[in-house]
N, C-alpha and C positions, 0 to 999 in steps of 0.2 A: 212803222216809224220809230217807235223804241227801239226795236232789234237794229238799227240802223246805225243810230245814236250808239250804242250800246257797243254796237261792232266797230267802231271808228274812235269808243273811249278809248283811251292810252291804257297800258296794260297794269301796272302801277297805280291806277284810279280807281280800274278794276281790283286790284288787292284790297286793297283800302276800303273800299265801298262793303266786299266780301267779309271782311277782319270785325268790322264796325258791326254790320248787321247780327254778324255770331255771336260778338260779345253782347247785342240785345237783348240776345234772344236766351243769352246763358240765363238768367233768373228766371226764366220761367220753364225751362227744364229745368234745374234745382226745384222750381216748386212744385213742378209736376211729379217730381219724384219724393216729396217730402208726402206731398199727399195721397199721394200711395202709400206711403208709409203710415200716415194717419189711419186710410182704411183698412190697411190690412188686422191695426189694433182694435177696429170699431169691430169688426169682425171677430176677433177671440176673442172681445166683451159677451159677445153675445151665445158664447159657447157654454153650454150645460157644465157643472158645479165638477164632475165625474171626471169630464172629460180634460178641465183643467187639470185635476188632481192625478189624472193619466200623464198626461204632457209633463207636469212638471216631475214625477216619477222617472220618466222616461228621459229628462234632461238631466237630472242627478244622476244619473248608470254614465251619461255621457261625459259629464263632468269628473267624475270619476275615473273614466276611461281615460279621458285628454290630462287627466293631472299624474295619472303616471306613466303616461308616454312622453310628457313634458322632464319629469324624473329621469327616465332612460336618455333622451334627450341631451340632457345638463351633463350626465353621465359621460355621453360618449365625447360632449363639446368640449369638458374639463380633459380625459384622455389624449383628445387629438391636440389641443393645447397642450399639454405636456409632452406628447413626443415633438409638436413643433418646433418648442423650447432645447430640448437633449439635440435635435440635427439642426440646431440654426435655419427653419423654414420660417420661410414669410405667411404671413398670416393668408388665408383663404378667402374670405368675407372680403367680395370684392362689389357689394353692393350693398344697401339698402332698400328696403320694402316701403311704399307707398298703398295704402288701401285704400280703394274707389270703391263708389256705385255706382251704377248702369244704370244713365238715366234717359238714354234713350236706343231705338235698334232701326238700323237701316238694312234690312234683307230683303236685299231684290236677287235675278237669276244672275247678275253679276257683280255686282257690287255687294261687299259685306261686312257695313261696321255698326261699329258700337260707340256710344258717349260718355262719359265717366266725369264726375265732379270731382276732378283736381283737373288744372291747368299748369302753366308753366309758375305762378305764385307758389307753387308745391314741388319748384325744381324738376318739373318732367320736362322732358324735351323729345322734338323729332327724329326719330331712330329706336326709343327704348324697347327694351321687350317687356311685356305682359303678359303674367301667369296667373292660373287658378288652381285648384288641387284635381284637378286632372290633367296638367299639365298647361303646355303653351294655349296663350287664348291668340295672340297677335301682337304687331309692333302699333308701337304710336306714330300715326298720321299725321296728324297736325293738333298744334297748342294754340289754346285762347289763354287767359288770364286766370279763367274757372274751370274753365272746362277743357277737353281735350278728346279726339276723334283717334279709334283705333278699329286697323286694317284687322279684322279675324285671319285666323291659320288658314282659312277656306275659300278666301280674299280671292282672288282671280292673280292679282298684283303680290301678291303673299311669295316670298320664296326665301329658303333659307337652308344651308347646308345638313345634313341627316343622316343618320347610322344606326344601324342595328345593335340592339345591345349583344357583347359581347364580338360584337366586329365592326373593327373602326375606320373599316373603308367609307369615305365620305360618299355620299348620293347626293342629287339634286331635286331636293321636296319644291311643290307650287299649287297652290290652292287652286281648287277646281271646281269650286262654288257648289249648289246645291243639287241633289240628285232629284229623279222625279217624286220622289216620298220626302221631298224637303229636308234631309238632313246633310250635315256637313260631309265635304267630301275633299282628299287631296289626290296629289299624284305623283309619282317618285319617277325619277330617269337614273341611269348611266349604274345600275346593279349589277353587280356580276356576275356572269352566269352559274358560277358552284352554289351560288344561295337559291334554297330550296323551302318554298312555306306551303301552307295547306290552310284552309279554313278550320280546321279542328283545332288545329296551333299555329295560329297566325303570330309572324314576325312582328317584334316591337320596335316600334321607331321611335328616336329618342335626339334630340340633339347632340351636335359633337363640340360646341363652345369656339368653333372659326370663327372670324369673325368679332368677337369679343362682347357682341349683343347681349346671347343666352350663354347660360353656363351650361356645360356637358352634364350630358344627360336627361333633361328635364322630355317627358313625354310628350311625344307628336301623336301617334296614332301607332292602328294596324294595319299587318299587309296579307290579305289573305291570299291572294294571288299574286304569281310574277309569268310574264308573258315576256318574248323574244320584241325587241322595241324594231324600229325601219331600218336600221343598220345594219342590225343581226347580231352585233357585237354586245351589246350591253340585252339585259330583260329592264322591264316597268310594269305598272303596276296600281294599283286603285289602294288610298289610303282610305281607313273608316276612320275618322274624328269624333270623338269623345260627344256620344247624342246631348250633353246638358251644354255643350257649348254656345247653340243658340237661344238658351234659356238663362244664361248666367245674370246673378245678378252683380256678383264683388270680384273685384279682380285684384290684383298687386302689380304694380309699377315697380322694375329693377333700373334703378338707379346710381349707376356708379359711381364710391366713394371719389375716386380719383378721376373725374369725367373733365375730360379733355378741350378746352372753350375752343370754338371754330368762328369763324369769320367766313359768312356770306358775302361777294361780291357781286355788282348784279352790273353785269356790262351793255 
């Protein structure tokens, strides 16, 4: 009798109904993930006097390391500013970074997302891309208020144009969801047949910035093989995805400076 009801609501009530309940439910994901956060602290309480004075040793070598690659960094961003200046270039910085937590994970054999505690209150919106420091994580699905659902690179629905470094012929990358050892897996079409990879040194794939999503260059994956596709005309090919992708926990939101407002009509 509900599926009935249910199937004959209006589609629009169905939204509504959908939007309300997520926004419910946002607090207690946020708390479910604060309090992970709590134990994960209750946990190094409980760690041996040594083992602290290990950790924190080992986080001053790393602090150390990130304060002068922040140095080179400054370096090279004063540089490129400078010659920006001398050929009248437009500034590059065509986004802003938003940092999330993952606070909750839906991976099934075809469906593959993630939740993150910023919503559209933190200016995200549907379409953006999502990176980590191994490169692309996925686009934003849908915004709540707090919270906000992103489609993984591994996504089934996931697609996005793609190049090989050092060759900027564009291919057509699409998520191809999980292998049977459960890790992420994509798939490339329309390569051309002079490109040559091997599993000893597999091809890097890398965004090519169409589209105006992601910026060129940011890492996709590997391609260790390429095989002849049904046409004959093009090869394809199995992407390998960064294994900490369905472990992540923080991502960043690109957010464009100059983002473009759109008007939904719904006829």
């Amino acid at each position: 009798m509900f599926l009935i009801i249910w199937w004959i609501t209006p589609s629009f009530i169905k939204r509504f109904t959908q939007a309300s309940f997520e926004e419910i439910q946002a607090p207690i994901w946020v708390a479910s993930d604060q309090l992970e956060t709590l134990a994960d602290r209750a946990i190094n309480n409980t760690k041996s006097k040594q083992e602290l004075i290990d950790t924190i040793k080992e986080l001053k070598r790393q602090n150390a390391y990130y304060k002068q690659i922040k140095n080179i960094n400054e370096n090279y961003k004063a540089e490129i500013n400078r010659l920006e200046s001398i050929l009248s270039l437009p500034s590059r910085d065509r986004f802003r970074y938003e940092l999330a937590h993952v606070i909750q994970r839906n991976m099934g054999s075809w469906w593959q997302t993630i939740r993150i505690n910023k919503g559209s209150k933190h200016g995200i919106k549907k379409g953006d891309a999502v990176i980590f420091i191994g490169g692309v994580v996925g686009r934003i699905a849908k915004t709540n208020y707090y919270t906000s659902q992103i489609d993984l690179l591994s996504n089934h629905s996931f697609r996005i144009s793609a190049s090989f470094i050092n060759d900027y012929r564009p291919l057509f990358y699409q998520g191809k969801g999980p292998d049977l050892w459960g890790q992420p897996k994509g798939r490339i079409k329309n390569a051309p047949q002079d490109l040559m990879t091997d599993s000893a040194k597999p091809l890097q794939l890398v965004t090519t910035g169409l589209g105006g999503t992601f910026p060129e260059g940011i890492a996709i994956g590997l391609v260790p093989w390429l095989e002849p596709d049904n046409t004959g005309m093009f090869q394809a090919g199995e992407v390998q995805l960064d294994k900490r992708l369905l472990g992540i926990k923080e991502v960043a939101v690109l957010i464009p400076f100059n983002r473009i407002e759109t008007i939904d009509y719904d006829f």
